[in-house]
SEMARPA-525403 format. One line per field, with one value per residue (C-alpha): residue number from 0; x, y, z. Coordinates in nm, 2 decimals. Example, Ala and Ser with C-alpha at 12.3 -4.5 7.8 and 13.67 -1.06 7.14 Angstrom:
<recs>
pos	c(0, 1)
x	c(1.23, 1.37)
y	c(-0.45, -0.11)
z	c(0.78, 0.71)
</recs>
This chain:
<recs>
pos	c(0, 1, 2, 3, 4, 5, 6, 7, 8, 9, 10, 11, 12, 13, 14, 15, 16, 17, 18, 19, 20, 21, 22, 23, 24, 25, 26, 27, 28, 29, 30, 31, 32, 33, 34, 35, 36, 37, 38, 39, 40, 41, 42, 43, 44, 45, 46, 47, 48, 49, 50, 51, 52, 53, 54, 55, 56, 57, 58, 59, 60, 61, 62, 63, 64, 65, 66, 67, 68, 69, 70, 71, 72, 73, 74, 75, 76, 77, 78, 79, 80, 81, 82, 83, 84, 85, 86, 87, 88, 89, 90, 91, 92, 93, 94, 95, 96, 97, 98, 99, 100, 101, 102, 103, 104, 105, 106, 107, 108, 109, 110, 111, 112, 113, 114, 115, 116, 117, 118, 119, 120, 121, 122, 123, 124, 125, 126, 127, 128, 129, 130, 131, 132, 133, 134, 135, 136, 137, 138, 139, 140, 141, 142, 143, 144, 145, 146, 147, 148, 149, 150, 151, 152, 153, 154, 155, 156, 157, 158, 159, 160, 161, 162, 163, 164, 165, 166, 167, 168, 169, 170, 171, 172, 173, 174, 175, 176, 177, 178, 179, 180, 181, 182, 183, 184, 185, 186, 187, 188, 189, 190, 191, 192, 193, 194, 195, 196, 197, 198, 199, 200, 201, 202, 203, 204, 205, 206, 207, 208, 209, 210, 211, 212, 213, 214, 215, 216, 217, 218, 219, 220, 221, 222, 223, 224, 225, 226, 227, 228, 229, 230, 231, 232, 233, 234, 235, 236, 237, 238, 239, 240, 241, 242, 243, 244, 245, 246, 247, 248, 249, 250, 251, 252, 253, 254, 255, 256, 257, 258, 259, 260, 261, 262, 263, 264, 265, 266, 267, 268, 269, 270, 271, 272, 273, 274, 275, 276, 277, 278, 279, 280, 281, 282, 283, 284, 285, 286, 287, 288, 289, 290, 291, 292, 293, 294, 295, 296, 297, 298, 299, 300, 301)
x	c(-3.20, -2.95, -2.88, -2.86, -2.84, -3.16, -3.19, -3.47, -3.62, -3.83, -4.17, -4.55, -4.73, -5.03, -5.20, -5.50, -5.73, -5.99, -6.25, -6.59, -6.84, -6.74, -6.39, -6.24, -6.10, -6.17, -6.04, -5.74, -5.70, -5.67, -5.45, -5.19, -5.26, -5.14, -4.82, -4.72, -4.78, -4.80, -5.02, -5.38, -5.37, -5.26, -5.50, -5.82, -6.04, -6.30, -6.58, -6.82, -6.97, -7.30, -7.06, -6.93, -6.57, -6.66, -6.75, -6.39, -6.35, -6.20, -5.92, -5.77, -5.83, -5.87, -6.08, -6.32, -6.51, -6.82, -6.86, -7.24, -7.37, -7.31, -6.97, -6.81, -6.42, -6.44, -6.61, -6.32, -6.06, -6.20, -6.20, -5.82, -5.72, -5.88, -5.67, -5.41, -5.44, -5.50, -5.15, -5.28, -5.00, -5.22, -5.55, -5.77, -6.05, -6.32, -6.39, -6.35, -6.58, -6.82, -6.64, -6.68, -7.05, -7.18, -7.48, -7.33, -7.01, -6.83, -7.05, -7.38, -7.20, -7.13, -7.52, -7.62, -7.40, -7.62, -7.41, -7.22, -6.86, -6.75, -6.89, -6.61, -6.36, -6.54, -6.60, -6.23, -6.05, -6.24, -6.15, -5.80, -5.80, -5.91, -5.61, -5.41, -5.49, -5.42, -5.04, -4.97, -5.04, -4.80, -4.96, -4.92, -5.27, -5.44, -5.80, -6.02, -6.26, -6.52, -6.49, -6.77, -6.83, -6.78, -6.99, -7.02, -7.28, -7.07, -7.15, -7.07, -6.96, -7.36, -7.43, -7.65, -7.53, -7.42, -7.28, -6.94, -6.81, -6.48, -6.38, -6.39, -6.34, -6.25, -6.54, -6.35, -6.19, -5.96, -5.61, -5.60, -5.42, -5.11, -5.11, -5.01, -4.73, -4.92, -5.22, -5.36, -5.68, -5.86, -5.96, -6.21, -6.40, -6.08, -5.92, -5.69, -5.50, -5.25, -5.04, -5.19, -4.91, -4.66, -4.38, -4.20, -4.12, -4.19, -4.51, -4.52, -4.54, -4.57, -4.83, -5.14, -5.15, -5.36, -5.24, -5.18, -4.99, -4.65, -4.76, -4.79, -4.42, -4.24, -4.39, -4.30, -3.97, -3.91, -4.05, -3.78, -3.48, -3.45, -3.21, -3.43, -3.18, -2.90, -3.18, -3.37, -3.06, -2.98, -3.32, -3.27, -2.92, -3.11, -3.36, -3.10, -2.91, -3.23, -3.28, -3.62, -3.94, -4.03, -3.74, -3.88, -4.18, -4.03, -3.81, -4.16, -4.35, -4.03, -4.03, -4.39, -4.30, -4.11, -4.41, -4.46, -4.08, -3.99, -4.24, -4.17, -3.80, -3.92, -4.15, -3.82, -3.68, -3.96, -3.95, -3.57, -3.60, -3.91, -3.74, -3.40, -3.61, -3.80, -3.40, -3.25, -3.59, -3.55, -3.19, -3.23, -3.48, -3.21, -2.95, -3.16, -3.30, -2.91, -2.84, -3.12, -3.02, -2.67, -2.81, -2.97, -2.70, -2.47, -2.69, -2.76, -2.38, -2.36)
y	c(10.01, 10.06, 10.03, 10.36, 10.43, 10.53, 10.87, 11.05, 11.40, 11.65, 11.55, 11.73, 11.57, 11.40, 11.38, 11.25, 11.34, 11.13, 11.08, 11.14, 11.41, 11.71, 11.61, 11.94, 11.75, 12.08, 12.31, 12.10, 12.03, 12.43, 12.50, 12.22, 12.43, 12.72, 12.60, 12.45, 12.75, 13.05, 13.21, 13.22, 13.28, 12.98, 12.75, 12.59, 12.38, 12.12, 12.15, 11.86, 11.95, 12.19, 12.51, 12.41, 12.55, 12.88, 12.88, 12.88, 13.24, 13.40, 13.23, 13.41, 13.48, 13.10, 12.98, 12.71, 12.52, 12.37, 12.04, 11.89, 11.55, 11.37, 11.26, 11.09, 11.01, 11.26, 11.55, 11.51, 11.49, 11.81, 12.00, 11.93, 12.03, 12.41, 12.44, 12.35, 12.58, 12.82, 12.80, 12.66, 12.53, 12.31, 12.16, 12.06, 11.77, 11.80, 11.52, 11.21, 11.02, 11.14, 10.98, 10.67, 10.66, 10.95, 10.99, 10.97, 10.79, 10.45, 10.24, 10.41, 10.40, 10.01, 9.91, 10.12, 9.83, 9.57, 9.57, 9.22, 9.14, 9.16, 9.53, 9.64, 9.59, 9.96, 10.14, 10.04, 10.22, 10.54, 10.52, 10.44, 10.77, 10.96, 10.84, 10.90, 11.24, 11.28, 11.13, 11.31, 11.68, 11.92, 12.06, 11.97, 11.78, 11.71, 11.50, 11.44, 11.11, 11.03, 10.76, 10.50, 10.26, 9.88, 9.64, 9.27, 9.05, 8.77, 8.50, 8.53, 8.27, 8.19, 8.15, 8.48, 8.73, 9.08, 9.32, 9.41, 9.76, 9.69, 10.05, 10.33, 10.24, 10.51, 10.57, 10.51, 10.20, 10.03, 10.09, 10.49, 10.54, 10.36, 10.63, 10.92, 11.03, 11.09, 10.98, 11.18, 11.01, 11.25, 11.04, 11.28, 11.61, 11.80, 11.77, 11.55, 11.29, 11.05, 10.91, 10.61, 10.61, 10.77, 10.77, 11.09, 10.92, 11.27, 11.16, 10.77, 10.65, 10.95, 11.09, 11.25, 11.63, 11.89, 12.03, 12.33, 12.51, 12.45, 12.10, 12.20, 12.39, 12.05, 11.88, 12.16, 12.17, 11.76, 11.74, 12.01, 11.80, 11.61, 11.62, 11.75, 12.07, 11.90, 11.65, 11.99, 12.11, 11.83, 11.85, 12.30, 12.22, 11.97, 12.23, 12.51, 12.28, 12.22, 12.30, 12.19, 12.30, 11.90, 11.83, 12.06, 11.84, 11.55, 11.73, 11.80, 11.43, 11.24, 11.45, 11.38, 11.46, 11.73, 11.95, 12.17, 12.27, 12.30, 12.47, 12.81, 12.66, 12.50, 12.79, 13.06, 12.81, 12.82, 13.21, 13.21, 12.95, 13.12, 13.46, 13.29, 13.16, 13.48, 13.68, 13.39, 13.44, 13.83, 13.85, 13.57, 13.76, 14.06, 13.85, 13.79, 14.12, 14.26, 13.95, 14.04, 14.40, 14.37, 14.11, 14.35, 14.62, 14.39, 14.38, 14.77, 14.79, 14.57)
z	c(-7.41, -7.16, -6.77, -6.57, -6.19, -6.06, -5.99, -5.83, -6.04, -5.99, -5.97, -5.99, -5.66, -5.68, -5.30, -5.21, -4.90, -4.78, -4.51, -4.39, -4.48, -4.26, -4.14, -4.34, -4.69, -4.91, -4.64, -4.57, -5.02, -5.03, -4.71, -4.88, -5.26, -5.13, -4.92, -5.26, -5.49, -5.21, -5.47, -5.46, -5.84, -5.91, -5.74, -5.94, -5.77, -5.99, -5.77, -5.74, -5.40, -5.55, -5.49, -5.12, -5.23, -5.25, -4.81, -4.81, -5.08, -4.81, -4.76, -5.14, -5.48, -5.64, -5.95, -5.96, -6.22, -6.09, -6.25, -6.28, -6.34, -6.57, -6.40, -6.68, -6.66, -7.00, -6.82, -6.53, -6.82, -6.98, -6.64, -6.58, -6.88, -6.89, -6.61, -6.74, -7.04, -6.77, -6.65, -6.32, -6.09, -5.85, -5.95, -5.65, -5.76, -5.56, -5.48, -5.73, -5.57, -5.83, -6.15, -6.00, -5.80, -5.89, -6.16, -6.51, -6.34, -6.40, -6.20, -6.35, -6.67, -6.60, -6.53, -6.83, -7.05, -6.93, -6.55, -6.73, -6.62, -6.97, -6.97, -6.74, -7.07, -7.22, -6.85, -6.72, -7.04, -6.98, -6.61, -6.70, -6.88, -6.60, -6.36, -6.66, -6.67, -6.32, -6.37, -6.70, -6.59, -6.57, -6.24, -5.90, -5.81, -5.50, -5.53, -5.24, -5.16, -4.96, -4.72, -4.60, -4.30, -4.39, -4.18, -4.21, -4.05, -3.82, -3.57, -3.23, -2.95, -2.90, -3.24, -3.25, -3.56, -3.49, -3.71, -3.66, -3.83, -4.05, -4.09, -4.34, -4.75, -4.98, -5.24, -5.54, -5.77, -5.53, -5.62, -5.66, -5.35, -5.51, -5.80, -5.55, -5.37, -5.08, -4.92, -4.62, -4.41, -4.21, -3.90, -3.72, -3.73, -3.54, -3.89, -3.71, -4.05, -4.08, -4.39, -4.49, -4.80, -4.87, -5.07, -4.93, -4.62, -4.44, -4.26, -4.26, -3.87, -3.75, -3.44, -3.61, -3.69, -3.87, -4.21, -4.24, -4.52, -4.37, -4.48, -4.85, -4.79, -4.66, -4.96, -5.20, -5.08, -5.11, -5.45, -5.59, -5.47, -5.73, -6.02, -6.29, -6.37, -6.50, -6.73, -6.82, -6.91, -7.19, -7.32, -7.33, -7.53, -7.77, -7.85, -7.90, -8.14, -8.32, -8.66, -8.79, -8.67, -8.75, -8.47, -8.23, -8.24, -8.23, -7.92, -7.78, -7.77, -7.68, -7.36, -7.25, -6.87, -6.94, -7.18, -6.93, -6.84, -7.19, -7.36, -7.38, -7.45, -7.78, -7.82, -7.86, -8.04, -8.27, -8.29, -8.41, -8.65, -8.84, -8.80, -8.94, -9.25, -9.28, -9.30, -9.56, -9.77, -9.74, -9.85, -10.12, -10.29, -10.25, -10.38, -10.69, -10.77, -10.76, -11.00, -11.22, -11.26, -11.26, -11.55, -11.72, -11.72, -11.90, -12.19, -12.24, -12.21, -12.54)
</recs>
């Protein structure tokens, strides 16, 4: 344990998008996708909306996996993580309201246990993993959200009750929008959104806009600023100097952000250390056979 001066790396961007039904979150989730990536390709969206991704096909070539009820956190979890294996670079989750009020989803899953407030202590775990998921990929990851009305029933100056709108409420566990880097609120059907978080500092207090995929770009390119090269480069030289497929492994879970970065790293690594066995094996069993004949020369020659 040791003090270091903070230093900001290279990080995968998690961004949420939230607002009403029809205020453009899945076109605006794959306009930012593709400013990141600029490749089509590379885009996979988890589609929760009965197939309403795919109005937006011609816009490129992207993949989708339609995702039914039940919405369990472990159905999410699976979803993200064939993308992943699919060498996805952005993963679009659309939307997440689902996991948490949806059929099958935590609140469902919560009433099924008997709806008790000591039932939250098995529902909140398999949430956790869920946002875990979504902080541990090695993708880039933009999730959208409904939002809701909020009223509340007061008493005016005459004493007569009226209900009194609060504003909107995203539809999911309270507390998400802390997780991500950036949280975009789309405030009307003109696709008009504002920065209701944001960590970049790019968009915070500024006039309202529509995104675009220049947006995705400006993110793209603040994300990459960070020092990550020279830290990639310690972890590259570790590897190289690696001796043990048991150490490459070791290599491999101690850098738990770094997995995706360093894989095919450990994965030469790997190749040249069974190819180096596979030579020293080869050329000892040379070594012997000359031995034994050389052996059994000898004792003709007597």
């Amino acid at each position: 344990m040791k003090l270091q001066k903070a230093q900001k790396e290279q990080i995968k961007l998690r961004i949420g998008l939230s607002g009403a039904s029809g205020f453009g979150k899945s076109y605006s989730a794959l306009l930012l996708a593709y400013g990141i990536t600029n490749n089509w390709n590379k885009i996979a969206v988890i589609d929760t909306e009965n197939g309403s991704i795919n109005l937006y096909s011609e816009l490129g070539d992207f993949s989708t996996i339609s995702l039914s009820q039940p919405y369990s956190p472990e159905r999410y979890i699976q979803a993200i993580k064939a993308c992943e294996n699919a060498k996805m670079e952005v993963i679009i989750i659309d939307s997440i309201t689902h996991e948490w009020n949806g059929r099958g989803g935590c609140l469902q899953i919560h009433e099924n246990l008997g709806g008790r407030f000591q039932d939250w202590a098995k529902v909140t775990p398999r949430h956790q993993a869920f946002i875990d998921c979504i902080l541990q990929s090695s993708c880039h990851i933009i999730t959208t959200v409904r939002r809701k009305s909020e009223f509340s029933l007061d008493q005016d100056a005459n004493g007569r009750m009226k209900v009194v709108k609060l504003g909107t409420k995203e539809q999911t566990r309270e507390g998400f929008e802390y997780e991500l880097t950036i949280n975009f609120e789309l405030i009307n059907d003109n696709h008009l959104c504002i920065a209701s978080k944001d960590r970049t500092g790019l968009f915070m207090n500024k006039p309202e806009f529509v995104i675009s995929s220049g947006t995705g770009k400006i993110l793209k390119q603040w994300c990459q600023k960070g020092i990550t090269n020279d830290f990639t480069m310690d972890i590259e030289k570790e590897i190289s100097q690696c001796s043990t497929l048991e150490g490459l492994r070791h290599i491999y879970i101690k850098y738990p952000n770094k997995q995706g970065v360093i894989r095919e790293k450990l994965i030469q690594r790997k190749r040249e250390l069974e190819e180096a066995k596979s030579t020293y094996l080869d050329n000892k069993e040379i070594i012997n056979n000359i031995k034994t004949s050389e052996n059994g020369t000898t004792r003709n020659d007597y």
